[in-house]
C-alpha positions in Angstrom: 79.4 121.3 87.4 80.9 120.9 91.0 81.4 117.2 91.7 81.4 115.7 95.3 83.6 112.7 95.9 81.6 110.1 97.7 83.1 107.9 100.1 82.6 104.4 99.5 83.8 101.1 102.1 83.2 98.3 98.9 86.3 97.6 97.5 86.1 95.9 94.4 88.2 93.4 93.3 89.7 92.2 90.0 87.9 94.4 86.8 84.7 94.9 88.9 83.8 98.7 89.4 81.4 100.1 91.6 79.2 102.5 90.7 76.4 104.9 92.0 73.8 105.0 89.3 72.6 108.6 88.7 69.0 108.1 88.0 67.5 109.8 84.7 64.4 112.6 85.2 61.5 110.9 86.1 59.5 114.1 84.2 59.0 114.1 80.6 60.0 117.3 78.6 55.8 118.1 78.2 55.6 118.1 81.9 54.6 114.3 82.4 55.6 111.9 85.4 56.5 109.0 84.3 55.7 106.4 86.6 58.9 104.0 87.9 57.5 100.6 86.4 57.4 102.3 83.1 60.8 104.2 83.5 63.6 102.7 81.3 66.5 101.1 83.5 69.1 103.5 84.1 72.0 103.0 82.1 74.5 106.3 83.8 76.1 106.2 86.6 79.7 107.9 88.5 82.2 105.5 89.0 83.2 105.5 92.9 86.0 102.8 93.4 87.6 100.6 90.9 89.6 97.4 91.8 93.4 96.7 90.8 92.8 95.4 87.6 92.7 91.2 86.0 95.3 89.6 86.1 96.6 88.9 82.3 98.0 84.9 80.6 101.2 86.6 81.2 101.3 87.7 84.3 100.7 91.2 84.7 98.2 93.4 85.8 95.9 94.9 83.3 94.6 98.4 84.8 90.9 99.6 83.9 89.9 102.2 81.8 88.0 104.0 84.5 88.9 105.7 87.3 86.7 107.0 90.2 85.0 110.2 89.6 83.9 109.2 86.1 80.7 109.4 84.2 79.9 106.2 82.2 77.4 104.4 80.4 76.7 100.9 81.2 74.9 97.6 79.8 71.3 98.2 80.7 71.3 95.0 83.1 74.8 94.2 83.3 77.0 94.0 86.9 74.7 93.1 90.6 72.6 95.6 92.3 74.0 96.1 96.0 72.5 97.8 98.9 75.4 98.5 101.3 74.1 100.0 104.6 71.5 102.8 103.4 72.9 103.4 99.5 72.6 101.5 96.5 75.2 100.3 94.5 76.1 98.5 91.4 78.5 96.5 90.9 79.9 95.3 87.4 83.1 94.3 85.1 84.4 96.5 83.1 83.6 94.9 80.2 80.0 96.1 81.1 80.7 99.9 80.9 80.1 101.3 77.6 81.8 104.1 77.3 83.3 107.1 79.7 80.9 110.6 79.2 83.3 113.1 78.7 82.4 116.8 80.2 
């Protein structure tokens, strides 16, 4: 799988991540479409900038698990929705990603 690096003017700040959610198939495996109101909220998405990291009691910077390029899984309606000139974005803590899907 070839992955194109995607260019992104947010810069997120503390633990926040942003993320371009990659949308599931809107086609069942019988052939069915399933219509958007009844599609499940997309929990997958590529991580595409990550901020510095939170700040810790003893003054150091903690650095996130993620880095940009990744694959994760996310809570279902965790993080803000963004639309940043004509894409989509969300935008969440890391404490909202799940897990890292490993390829």
């Amino acid at each position: 799988m070839v992955q194109t690096e995607t260019k992104v003017n947010l810069k997120p700040l503390a633990d926040r991540v942003v993320l371009e959610v990659l949308d599931e198939t809107e086609q069942t495996a019988g052939g069915i479409y399933i219509p958007e109101a009844a599609r499940e909220k997309p929990i997958k998405g590529r991580v595409l900038a990550v901020g510095p990291g939170k700040w810790l009691e003893s003054g150091k910077r903690e650095e996130l698990s993620v880095k940009p390029g990744d694959i994760v899984l996310f809570a279902k309606y965790g993080g803000t929705e963004v639309k940043f000139g004509a894409n989509e974005y969300k935008i969440l803590s890391e404490k909202d990603i799940l897990a890292i899907v490993e390829q």
